[in-house]
N, C-alpha and C positions, 0 to 999 in steps of 0.2 A: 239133712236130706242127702249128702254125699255128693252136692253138685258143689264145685270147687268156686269161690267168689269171685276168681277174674271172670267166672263164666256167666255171671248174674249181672244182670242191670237194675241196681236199685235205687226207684225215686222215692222222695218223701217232701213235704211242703211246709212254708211257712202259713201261719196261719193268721187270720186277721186284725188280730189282737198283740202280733209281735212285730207289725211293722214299722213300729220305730226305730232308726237304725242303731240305737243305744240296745235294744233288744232281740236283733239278728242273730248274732253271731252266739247266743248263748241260746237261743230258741233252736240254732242248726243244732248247737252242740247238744241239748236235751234230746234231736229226733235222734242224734248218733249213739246216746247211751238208752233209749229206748229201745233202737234197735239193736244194739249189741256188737256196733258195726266200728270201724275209723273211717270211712268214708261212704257217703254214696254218691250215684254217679249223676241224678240231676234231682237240684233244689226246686221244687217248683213255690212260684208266688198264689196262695190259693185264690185271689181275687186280686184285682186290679184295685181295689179302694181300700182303705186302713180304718178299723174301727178302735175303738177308744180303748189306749193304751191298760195291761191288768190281767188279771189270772180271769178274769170273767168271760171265757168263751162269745157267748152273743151279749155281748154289751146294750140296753136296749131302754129308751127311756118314750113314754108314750107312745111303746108298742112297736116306736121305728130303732132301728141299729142306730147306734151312736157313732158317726162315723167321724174323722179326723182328718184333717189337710196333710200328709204326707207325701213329697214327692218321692216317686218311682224311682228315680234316678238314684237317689239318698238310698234308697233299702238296696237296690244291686252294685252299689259302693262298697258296702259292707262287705258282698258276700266275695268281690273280687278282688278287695285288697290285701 
């Protein structure tokens, strides 16, 4: 586009299925070679609950999300240490 990158602010998000904090820091690293980038400027958490860890986007067992006990705390460990 010819707009230079300190000039852009780019977000992109975990998603629900990577927040395990064994699976953070390689799910940022995926959105970084996705996007073609070495950094962007804010990680967003895509929801506030964690479903069951796996490549399976909506995890879903009689119809409801499979959700998983993961503290918040644990997933933003990752991204700031």
């Amino acid at each position: 586009s010819g707009v230079p990158r300190e000039e852009l602010f780019i977000t992109t998000k975990l998603w629900n299925n990577k927040h395990h904090p064994d699976d953070v820091a390689s799910a940022m690293q995926q959105s970084l070679d996705d996007l073609d980038m070495d950094y962007v400027d804010l990680f967003l958490i895509h929801w506030p609950v964690a479903w069951e860890r796996g490549e399976e986007l909506f995890p879903v067992k009689d119809g409801k999300p499979i959700m998983v006990n993961i503290d918040i705390a644990d997933v933003c460990s990752i991204l700031i240490s």
